[in-house]
N, C-alpha and C positions, 0 to 999 in steps of 0.2 A: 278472279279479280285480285290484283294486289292489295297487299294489307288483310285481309280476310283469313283467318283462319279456318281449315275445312278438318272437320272431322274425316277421317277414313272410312269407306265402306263398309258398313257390314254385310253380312250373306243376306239380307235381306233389304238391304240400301243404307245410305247416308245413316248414321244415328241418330238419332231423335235425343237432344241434349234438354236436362230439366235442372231446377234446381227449387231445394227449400228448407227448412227446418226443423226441427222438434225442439219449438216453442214452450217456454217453461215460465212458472210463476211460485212465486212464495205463496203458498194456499193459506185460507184463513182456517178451514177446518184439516188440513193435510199440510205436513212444513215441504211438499213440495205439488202441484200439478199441470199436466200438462195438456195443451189443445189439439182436439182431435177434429176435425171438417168432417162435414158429409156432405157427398155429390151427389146431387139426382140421378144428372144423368147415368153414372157409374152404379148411383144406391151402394157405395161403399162408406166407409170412412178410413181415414187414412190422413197422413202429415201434411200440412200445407203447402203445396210446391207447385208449380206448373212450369210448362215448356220456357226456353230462355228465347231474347228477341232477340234477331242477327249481330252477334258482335257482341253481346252482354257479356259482362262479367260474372261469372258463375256465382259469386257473393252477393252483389248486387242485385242480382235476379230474384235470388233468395228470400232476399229481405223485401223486395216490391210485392213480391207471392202472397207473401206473411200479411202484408199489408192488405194489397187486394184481397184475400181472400178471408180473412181475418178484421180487418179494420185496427189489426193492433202492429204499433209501433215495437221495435225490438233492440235491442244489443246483440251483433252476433259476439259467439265466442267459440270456440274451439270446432277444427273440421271430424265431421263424421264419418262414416263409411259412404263409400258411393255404391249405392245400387242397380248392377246392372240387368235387366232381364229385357222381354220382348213381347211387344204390343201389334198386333195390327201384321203379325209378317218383318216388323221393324225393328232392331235392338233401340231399346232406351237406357242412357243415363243420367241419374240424377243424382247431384251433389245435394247435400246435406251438410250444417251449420247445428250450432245448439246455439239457440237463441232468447235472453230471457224479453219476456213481455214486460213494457216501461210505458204503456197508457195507448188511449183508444177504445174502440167501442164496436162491438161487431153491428152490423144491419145486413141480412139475408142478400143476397147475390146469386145473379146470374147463373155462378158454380157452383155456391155454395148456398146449403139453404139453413144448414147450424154449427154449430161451433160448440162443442162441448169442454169442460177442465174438468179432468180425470185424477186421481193421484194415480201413479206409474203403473202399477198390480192391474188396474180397473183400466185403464188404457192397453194395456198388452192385451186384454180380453176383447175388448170392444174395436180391434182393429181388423180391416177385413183380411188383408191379405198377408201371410207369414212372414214375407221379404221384409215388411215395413217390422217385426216384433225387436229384432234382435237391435233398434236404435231406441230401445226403452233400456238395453240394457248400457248402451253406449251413454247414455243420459246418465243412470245412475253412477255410471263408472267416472263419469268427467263430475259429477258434482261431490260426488264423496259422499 
């Protein structure tokens, strides 16, 4: 189709494009923390993010993720590492934002069924899978 941008194949097909955050707040007991999701269906936790809709801009996807799956509104600010690995047979990537939270209110979903604010130490512990650790450090290195 004209106008469509297509990712290139990978050894295992099309790439599967995602994008989302690591979502941050001025803590009241911690001067920084951040949100961490957890999916049933996965039973992991991990950063807010899911697959992008045809044609999305990789930002914007971002910040609707954060939304839906969070219920909290944000600021992006600076771009993060993209993580590539592979799901299913399929390579996945997902862009990443540092994003601070500016109001909202989580209510359990579909995906997600909690929503936890961590300070950063206590987030790198409670994250499931290693790929997602090393954007706690990306965090603290962008806020000083």
């Amino acid at each position: 189709m004209t106008g469509q941008r297509r990712e290139p194949p990978g050894p295992g097909g099309d790439v599967v494009r995602a994008a989302g955050c690591v979502l941050w707040r001025r803590g009241e007991r911690h001067p920084v923390e951040v949100a961490l999701v957890h999916r049933p269906k996965y039973d992991d936790w991990s950063w807010p993010k899911g697959k992008l809709k045809r044609g999305e801009d990789p930002l914007r996807g971002a910040v609707r993720e954060v939304l839906e799956e969070t219920g909290m509104r944000c600021v992006p600010g600076a771009a993060l590492e993209t993580s590539r690995y592979v799901v299913d047979g399929r390579p996945k990537e997902v862009h990443y934002w540092l994003a601070e939270a500016v109001g909202g209110a989580f209510a359990p979903n579909k995906e997600v069924d909690e929503v936890v604010w961590l300070p950063p130490a206590d987030a790198r512990l409670r994250l499931t899978h290693d790929r997602d650790r090393p954007l706690v450090d990306a965090l603290l290195a962008e806020l000083g």
